[in-house]
C-alpha positions in Angstrom: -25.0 19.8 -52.7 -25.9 18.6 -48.9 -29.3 18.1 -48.1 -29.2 21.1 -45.4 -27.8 23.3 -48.3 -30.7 22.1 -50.6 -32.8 23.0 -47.5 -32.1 26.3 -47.1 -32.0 26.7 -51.0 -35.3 26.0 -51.4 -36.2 27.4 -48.6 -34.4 31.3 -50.1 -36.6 30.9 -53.1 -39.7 30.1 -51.4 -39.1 33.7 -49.6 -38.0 35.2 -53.0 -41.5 34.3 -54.4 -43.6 35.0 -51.4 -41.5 38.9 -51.2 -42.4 39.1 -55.1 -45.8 38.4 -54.6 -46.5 40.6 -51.4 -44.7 43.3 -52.9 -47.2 43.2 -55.7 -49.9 43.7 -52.9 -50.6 46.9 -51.0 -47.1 48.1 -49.3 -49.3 50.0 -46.5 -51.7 46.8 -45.8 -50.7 43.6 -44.1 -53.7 42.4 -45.3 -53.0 39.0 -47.6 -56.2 39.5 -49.7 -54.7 37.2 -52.4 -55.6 34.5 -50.1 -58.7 36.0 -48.5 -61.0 39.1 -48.8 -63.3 40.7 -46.5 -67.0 40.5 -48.0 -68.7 42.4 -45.7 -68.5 44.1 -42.0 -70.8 44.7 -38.9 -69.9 46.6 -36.3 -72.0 46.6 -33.1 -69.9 49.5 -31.1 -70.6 51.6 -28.2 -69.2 55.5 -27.7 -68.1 56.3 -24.4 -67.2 60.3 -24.7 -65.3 60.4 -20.8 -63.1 57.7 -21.8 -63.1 58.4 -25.7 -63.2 55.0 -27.1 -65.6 52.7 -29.2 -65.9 49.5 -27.6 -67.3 46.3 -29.0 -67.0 43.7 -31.4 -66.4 43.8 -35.4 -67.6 41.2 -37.4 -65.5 40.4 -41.1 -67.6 37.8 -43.6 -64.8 36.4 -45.6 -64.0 34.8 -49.0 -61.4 32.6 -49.0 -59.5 32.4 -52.4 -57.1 30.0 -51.2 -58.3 27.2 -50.0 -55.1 25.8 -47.9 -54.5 29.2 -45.6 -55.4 29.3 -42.1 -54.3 32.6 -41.3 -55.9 35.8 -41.3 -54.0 38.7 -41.8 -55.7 42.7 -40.4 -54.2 46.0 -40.1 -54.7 48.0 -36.4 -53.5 50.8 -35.1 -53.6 50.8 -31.4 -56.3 49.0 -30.5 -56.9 46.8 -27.3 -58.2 43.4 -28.3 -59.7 41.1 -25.8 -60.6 38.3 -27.6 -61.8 36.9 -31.5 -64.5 34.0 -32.1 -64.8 32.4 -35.6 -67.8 30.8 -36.5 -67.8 27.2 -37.4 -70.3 25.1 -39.4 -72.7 24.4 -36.6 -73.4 28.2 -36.7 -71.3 28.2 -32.8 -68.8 30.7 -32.5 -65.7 29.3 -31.1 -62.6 31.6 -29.7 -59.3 31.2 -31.4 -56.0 32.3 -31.0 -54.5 35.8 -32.4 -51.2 37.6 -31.9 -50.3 41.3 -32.9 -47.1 42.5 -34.1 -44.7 45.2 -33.0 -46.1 48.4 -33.9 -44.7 50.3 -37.0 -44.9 53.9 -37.2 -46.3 54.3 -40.4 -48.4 50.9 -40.8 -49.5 50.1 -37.0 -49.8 46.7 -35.9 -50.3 43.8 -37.9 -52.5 40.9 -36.3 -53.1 37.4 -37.0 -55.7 35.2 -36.2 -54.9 31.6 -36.5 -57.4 29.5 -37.9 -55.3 26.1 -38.0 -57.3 24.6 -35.0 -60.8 24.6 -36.8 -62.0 21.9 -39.4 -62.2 24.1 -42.0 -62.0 27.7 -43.0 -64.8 30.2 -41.3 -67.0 32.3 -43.3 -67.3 34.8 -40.0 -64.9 35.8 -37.3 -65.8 38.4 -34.9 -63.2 40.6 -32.8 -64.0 42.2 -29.9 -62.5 45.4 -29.2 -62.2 49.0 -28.1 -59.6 51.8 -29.4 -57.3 54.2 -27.9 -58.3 57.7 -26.7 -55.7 58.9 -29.2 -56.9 56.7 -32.0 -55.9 58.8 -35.2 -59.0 58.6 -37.0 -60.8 59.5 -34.1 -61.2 63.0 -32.9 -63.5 63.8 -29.4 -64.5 67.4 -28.7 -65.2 68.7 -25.9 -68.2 70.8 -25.7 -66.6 74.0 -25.5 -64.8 72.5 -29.3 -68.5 72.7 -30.6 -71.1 75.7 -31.2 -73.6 75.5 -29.0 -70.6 74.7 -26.0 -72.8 72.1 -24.6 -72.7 68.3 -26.2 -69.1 66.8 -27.0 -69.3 65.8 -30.3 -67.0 62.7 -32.0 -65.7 62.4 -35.6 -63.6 60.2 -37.8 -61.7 60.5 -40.7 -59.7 57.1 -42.5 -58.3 58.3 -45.5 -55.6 56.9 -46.0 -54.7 54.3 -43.6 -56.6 55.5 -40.5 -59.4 53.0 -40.6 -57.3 50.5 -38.8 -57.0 52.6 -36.0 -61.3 52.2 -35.1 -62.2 48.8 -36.8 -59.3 45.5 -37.3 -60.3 44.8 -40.9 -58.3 45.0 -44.3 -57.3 48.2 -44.3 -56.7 48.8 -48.1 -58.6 49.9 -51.3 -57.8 47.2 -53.1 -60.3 45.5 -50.7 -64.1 46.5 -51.3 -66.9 45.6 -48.9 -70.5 46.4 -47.7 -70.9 47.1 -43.7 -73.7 47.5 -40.9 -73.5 49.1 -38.0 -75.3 49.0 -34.8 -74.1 52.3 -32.6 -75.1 52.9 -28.9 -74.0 56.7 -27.9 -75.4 59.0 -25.7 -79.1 60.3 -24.7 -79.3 63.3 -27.6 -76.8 62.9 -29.7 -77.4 61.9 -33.3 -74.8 59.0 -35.3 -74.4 59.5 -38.8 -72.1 57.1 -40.7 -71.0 57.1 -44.6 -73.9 54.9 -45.1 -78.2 55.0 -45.2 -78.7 57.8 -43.1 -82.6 58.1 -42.0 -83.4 62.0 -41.8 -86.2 60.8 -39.4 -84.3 58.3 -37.5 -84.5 59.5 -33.3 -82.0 57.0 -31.7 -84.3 55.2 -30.2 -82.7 51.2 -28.9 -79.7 52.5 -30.7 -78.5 53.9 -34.4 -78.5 51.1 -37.2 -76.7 51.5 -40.6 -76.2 49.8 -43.6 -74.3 50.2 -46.6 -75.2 48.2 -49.0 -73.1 48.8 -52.1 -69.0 47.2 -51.7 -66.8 50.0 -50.8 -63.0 50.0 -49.0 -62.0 50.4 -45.4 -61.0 54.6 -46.0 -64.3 55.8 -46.9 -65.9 54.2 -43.4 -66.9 57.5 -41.2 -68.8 58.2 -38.6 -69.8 61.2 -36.6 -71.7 61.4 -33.4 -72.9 65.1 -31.4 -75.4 67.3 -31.8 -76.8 67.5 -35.3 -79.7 69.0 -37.1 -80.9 67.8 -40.7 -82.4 69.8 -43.3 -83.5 68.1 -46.5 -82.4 69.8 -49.8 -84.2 67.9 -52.7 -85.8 64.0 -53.0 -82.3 62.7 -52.7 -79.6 65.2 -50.9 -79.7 66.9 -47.4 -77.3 68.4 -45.2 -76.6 67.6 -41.4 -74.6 70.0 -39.0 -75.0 71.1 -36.1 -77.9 73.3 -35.3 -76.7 76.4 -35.0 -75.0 76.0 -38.6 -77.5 74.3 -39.8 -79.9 77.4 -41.5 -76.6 78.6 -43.3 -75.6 75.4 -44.4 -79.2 75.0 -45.9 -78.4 78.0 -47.9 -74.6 77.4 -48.9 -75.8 74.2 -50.3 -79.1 74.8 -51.9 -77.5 73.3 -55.6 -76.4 70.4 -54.4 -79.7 68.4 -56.1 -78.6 70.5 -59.5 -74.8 69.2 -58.8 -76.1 65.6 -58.6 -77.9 65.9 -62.0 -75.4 67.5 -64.0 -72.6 65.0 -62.9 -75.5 62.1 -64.4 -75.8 63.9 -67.3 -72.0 63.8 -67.8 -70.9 60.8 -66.4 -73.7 58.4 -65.7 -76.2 57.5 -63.3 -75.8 58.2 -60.2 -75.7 54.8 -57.2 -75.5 55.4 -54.2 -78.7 56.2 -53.5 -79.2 59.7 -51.6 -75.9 62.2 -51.3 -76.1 63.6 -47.9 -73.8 66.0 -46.5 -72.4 66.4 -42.9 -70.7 69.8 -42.2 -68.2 69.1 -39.4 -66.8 71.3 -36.6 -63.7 73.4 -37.4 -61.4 71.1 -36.4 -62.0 69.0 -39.8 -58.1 68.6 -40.9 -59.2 68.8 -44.5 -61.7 70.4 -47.0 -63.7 67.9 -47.6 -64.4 63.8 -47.6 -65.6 61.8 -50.2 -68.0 59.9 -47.6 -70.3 57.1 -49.9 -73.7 58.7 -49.4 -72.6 61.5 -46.5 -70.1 63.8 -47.4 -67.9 65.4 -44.6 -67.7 69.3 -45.1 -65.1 72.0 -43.1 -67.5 74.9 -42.6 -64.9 77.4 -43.9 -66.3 76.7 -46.9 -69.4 78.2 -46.0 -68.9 81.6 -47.0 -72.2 83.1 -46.8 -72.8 83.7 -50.8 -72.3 80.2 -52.2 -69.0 81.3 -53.4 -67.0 78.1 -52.3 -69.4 75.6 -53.6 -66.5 74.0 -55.9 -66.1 72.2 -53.1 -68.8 70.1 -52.4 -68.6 69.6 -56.4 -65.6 67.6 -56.1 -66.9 65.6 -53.0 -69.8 64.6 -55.4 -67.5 64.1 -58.5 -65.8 61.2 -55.9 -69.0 59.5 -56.2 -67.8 58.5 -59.6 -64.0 58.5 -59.8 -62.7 57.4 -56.4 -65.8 55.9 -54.3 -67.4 54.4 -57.7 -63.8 53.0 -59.4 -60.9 53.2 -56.7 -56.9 53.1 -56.8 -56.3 50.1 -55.3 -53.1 51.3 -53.9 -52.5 54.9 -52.6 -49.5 54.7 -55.1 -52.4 55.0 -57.6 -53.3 58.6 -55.8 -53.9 60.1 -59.2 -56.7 58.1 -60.3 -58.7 59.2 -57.6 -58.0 62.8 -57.2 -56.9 64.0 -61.0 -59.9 62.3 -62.1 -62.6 64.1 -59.6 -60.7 67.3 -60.1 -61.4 66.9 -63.6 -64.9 66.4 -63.3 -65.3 69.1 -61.1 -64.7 71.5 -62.9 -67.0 69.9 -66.0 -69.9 70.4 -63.5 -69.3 73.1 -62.2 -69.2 74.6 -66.0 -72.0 73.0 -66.7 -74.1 74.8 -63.9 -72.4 78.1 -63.7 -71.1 78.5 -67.3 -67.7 78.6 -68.9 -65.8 81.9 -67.9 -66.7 80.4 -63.8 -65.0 77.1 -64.9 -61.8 79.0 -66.4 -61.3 81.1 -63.5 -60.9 78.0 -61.5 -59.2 76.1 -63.8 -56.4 79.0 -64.5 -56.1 79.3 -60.8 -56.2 75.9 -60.2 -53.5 75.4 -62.8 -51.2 78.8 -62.0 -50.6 76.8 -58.2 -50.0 73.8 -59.1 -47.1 75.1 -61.4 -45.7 77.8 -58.5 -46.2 74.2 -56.4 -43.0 72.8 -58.0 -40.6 74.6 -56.8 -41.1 73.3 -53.3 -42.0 69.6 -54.4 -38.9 67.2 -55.7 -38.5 66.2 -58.9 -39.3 62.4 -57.7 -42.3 63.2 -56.2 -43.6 65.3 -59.7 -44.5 62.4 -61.6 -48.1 61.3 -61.3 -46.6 57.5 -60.9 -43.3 57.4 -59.2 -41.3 54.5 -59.8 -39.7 54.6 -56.4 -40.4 51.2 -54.7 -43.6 51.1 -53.2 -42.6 50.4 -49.4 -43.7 53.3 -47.9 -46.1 56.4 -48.9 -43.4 58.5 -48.7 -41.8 57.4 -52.2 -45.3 58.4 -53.7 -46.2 61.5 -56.2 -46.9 64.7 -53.6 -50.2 64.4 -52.7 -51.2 67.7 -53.5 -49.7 67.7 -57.0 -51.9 64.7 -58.2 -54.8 66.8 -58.5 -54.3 69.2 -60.7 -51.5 67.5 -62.9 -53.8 64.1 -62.9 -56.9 66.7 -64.3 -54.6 68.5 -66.8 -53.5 65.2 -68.5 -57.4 64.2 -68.3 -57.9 67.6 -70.1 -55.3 67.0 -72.5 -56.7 64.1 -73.9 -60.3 65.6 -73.9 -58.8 69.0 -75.5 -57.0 66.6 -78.0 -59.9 64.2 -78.5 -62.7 66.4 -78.6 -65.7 66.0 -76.3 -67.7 63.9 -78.8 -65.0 61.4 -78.0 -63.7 62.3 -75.1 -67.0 61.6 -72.7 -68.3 58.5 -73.6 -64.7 57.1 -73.3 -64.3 58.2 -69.6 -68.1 57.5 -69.2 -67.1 53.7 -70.0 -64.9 54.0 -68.0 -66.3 54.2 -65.1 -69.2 51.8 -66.2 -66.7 49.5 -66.7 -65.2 49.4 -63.8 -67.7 50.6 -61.4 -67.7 49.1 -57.5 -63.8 48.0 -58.5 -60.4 48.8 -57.5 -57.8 49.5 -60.1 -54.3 50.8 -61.1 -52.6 53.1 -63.6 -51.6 49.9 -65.9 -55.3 48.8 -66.1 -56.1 52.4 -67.4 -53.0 52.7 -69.4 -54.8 49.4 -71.0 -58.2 50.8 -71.3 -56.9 54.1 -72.6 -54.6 52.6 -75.2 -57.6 50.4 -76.5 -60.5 52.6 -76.3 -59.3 55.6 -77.3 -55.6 55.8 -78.8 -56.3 53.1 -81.0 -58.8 54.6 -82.8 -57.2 58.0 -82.3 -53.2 57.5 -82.1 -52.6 61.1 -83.1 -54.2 62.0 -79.5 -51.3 61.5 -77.5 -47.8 59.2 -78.5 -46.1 56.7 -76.3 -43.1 59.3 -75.7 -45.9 61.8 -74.0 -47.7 59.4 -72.2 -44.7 58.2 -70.6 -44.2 62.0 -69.6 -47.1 62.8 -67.8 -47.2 59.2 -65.6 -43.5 59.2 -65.3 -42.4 62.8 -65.8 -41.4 65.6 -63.4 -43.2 68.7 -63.8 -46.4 69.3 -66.4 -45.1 68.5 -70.0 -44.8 71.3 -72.4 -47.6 70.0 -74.6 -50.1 71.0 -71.6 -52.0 73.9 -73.0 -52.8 76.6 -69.9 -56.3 77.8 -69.6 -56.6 81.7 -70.0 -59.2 83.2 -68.5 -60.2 87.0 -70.1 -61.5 88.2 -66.8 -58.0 86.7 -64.7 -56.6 88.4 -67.6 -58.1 92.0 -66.8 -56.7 91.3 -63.4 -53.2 91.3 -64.2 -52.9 94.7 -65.9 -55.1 96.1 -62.3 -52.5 93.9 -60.5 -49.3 95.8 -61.9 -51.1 98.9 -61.7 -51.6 99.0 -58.0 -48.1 97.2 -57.3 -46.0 100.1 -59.0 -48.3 102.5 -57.0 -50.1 104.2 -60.5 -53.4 102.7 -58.5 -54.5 104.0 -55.3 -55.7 100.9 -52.9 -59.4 103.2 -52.9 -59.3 102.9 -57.1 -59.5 99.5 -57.3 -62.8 98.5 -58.9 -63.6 95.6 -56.7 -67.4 95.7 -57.2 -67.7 92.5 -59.3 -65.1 90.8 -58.4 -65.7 86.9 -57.3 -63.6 85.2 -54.9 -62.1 83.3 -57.6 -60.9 86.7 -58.7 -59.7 87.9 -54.9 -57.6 84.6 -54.5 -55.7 85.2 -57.6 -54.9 89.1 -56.8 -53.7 87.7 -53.5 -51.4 84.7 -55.0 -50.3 87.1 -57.1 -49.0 90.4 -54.6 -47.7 87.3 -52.3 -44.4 88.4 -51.5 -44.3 91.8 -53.9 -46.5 94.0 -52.0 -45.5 96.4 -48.9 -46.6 96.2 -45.0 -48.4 99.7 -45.7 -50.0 98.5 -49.2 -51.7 95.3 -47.4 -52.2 97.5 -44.5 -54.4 100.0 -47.1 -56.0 96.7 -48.7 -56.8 95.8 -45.4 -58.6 99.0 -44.1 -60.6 99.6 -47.7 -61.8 95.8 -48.1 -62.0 94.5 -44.8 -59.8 90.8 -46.0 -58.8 90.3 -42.5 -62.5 89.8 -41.6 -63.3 88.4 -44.6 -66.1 85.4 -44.4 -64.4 83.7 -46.9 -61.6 81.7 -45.7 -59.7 81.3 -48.8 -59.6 84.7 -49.4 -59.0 85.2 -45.7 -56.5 82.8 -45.9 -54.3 84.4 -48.7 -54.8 87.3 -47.2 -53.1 86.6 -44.2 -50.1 84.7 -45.7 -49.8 87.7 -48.2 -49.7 90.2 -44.4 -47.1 87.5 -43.2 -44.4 87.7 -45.7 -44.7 91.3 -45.8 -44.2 92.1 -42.5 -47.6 93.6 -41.6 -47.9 92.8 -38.2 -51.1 94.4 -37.0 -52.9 91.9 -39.0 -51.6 89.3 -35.7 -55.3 89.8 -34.2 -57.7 88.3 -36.4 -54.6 86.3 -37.7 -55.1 84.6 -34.1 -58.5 84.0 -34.1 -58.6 82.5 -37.3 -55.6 80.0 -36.1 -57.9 79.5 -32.9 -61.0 78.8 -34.9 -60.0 76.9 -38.1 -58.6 73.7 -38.1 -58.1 73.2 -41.6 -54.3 71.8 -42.8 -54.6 73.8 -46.1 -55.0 76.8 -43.6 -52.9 76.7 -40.7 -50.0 74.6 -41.7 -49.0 77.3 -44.3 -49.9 79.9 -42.2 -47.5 78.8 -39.0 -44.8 77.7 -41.9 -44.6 81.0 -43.1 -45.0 83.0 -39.4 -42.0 80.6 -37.9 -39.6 81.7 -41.5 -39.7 85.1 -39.8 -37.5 85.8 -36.3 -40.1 88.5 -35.5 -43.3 86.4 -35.9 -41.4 82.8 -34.2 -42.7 83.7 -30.7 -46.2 84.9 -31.5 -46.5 81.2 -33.6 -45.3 79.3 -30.7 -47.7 81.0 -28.3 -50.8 80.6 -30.3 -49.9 77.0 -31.0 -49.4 76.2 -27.6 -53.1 77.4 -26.8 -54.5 75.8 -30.4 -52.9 73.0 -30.8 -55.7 71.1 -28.4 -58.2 72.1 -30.9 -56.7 70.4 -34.1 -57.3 67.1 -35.5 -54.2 64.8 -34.5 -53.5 64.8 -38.2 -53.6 68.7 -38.0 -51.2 68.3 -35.0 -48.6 66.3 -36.5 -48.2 68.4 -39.7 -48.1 71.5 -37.5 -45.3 69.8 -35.0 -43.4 69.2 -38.0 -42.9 73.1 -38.8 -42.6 74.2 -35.5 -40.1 71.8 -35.6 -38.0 73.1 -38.8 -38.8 70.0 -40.7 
């Protein structure tokens, strides 16, 4: 064979293994954190609300695991960098050279910083920065966005991959570090930041932060605007802005009694305080699992502490998910099907059994009617597609309640005696870590199966991770009170009950939600128009129930409801709201127009994230 042939020989397999081997990393990260990992991050930033950037400088502490690369490897997204210094041994910092990839849709901008020039590898480099106006964790109001219609206010979100796009770091949670922060913003407006928030802190010579337990790039948040703080107990409080901030107070008030029932189940609790900060409505999701400040929608705040569930499965993250972390967002599961599991054990443990069957029936009933719009590939709680890109992963939606029902399988299966101290050690065990299935496939097959084979077999295992679908094994909570509901449900449908019969009296929302689900699609324009006028849903305070409500008046046609139907699109933000919601008005040639001309006037309020879903189904796709 010619030496050139040899060459380029070698050269193939030296590609094979270094493919193999990044493969194996995060496919969403260009981070190379087999050869280095972030330790720790400062950011000294300043928030300019006219031009709607952070500027400043980041600084990464690294640990180099191998000791011959001289090249660092950071996700962005659209950030303008003006130069990077690395720190040599003298303590100097000295600037070095740094390139940035072509952008990638999905993945933004990989950048390089070339360390070759300096005699050995630096513990610090610091880039100096600022982002885009359109960064997509990032989200300005204007003050007319807010409630009192006279501060801007300015709020993040990373999760999943949207940290890149306000700090250059590792953007992957297979990385875990601590951070400080040092935040300059505008005369009267408080910072918050998922970190040690001080309830007295005023601003003054700027807001500092740390955090000092490791965690990865998604949960970094921050929030800047007007904000009140109410304390709730010796270790929770709740921030928002001040004209929410008395019903927050209330919504809230068993948060502390949330925290200590979760350490009764699952183990002490360590991150210090849990805080909460409810967010304007633009928030594109319920809730974020924040480290030590929670972000909150406020249509959860119902006015009767009916949608509390909520902040019990941003608190259950502080064990499964902020605690012990997929380390790839392939992993999805481990994060979401855990918490949803352990929701629902706290919430039974403060508000009793038949409260934590509701849920969990409800909870269970939409995530099977959820299948028939999800492909079969994207039903497994693992998919084995190749992990290039996180549209091969399970449907992100799905992992929650299928992840919690196999959880619940095994516990049902088990018993409790058994069940609890197993996930308790596992979460002990692998606490401030990142992890994937296979390392709980391990820890499950050794700590619990065998001692207990008769639990679960290889064939059903293999069917829940790998399976479309919930296995047939999966026993379905039956709640007696959902129960009851059915036979009133039937009744009113075939027109035996009068709309003014219905015995609403005790019903809970849980209860409302369901009838709703259930007449979705079955019921008249002149039955929901009767439902409407005798209960009032289209006003409803409670925006799930509002939310079914007006989905329900959708698909049958009742279009009087298009009023209130507006305001809420105009006022609420959320993507579990209004994405469905302007799905199901464009599926109708009669209710096309009306979508297109509210989304033209509300699209300016959503979260980009918001915006993007929404373009997609006012686009057909």
């Amino acid at each position: 064979m010619k030496t050139s042939t040899l060459l380029r020989a070698a050269a193939c397999a030296l590609f094979a293994q270094l493919s193999a081997h990044a493969y194996a990393l995060d496919p969403l990260s260009y981070a190379r954190y087999d050869q280095v990992k972030t330790s720790a991050v400062h950011m000294d930033l300043k928030a300019d609300f006219a031009k709607k950037t952070l500027s400043g400088h980041a600084e990464l502490t690294l640990n180099w695991l191998d000791k011959s690369a001289r090249i660092l490897d950071l996700d962005t997204r659209a950030l303008t960098i003006s130069k990077v210094q690395a720190q040599v041994a003298d303590g100097k910092w000295v600037t070095v050279r740094h390139t940035l990839d072509k952008a990638d849709a999905e993945k933004g901008q990989a950048m390089h910083i070339d360390l070759a020039a300096l005699p050995a590898q630096p513990q610090k480099v610091r880039i100096y920065y600022h982002t885009s106006p359109k960064s997509t964790a990032l989200q300005w109001l204007a003050p007319v966005q807010t409630m009192s219609g006279k501060r801007p206010f300015m709020f993040s979100q990373s999760q999943t991959i949207e940290a890149r796009s306000w700090v250059p770091l590792q953007d992957t949670p297979a990385v875990r570090f601590t951070y400080s922060a040092h935040i300059e913003a505008p005369k009267d407006l408080r910072v918050v930041m998922s970190a040690d928030n001080d309830l007295n802190a005023t601003g003054k010579g700027g807001w500092d932060f740390k955090m000092p337990q490791p965690i990865p790039s998604y949960l970094l948040a921050i929030g800047i605007g007007e904000i009140d703080v109410r304390a709730l107990g010796s270790r929770t409080g709740v921030y928002a802005e001040p004209k929410r901030i008395g019903a927050a107070a209330y919504e809230f008030v068993d948060t502390e009694k949330m925290v200590a029932a979760a350490e009764s189940l699952f183990g002490p609790y360590r991150w210090g305080r849990y805080d909460m900060l409810v967010l304007p409505p633009s928030f594109p999701i319920g809730g974020m699992e924040n480290p030590r400040l929670t972000f909150l929608t406020p249509t959860m705040i119902a006015g009767d502490r009916s949608l509390v569930d909520l902040i019990a499965h941003e608190l259950a993250h502080s064990w499964s998910g902020n605690l012990v972390t997929n380390a790839s967002w392939k992993h999805w599961w481990l994060n979401e099907g855990f918490t949803t599991y352990v929701t629902t054990r706290i919430l039974e443990s403060l508000y009793g059994p038949e409260v934590a069957d509701m849920n969990l029936q409800l909870e269970q009933e939409e995530a099977i009617a959820s299948l028939a719009t999800i492909p079969a590939a994207k039903q497994a709680l693992l998919t084995k597609d190749p992990d290039t890109s996180s549209a091969n992963y399970t449907d992100e939606g799905l992992a929650y309640p299928k992840g919690a029902w196999f959880l619940r399988t095994l516990e049902q299966r088990a018993g409790r005696a058994v069940f609890d101290p197993f996930l308790r050690g596992w979460f002990d065990q692998h606490a401030f870590q990142s992890v994937t299935t296979g390392q709980f496939v391990d820890y499950l097959r050794k700590n619990l199966l065998a001692q207990h084979p008769k639990v679960l077999s290889e064939a059903e295992l293999e069917e829940w991770l790998h399976g479309a679908g919930i296995p047939a094994g999966a026993k379905r909570v039956v709640s007696t009170r959902l129960a009851a509901l059915d036979a009133t449900r039937a009744s009113w449908l075939s027109g035996v009950t009068p709309t003014a019969k219905l015995d609403t009296k005790k019903w809970n929302a849980t209860e409302w939600m369901k009838f709703l689900n259930d007449i979705d699609n079955k019921a008249t324009a002149a039955q929901l128009k009767e439902l409407d006028q005798t209960f009032g849903l289209a006003k409803s305070t409670n925006n799930e129930v509002a939310f079914r409500f007006y989905r329900a008046a959708i698909n049958a046609g009742y279009s009087e409801v298009r009023a209130p139907l507006e305001a809420f699109l105009m006022s609420v933000g959320r993507q579990k709201f209004v994405v469905p919601l302007y799905a199901a008005l464009r599926a109708k040639p009669a209710d096309k127009v009306f979508a297109e001309s509210v989304y033209k006037k509300a699209r300016e309020r959503y979260h980009p994230a918001t915006q993007a879903s929404v373009d997609k189904k006012m686009a057909g796709k």
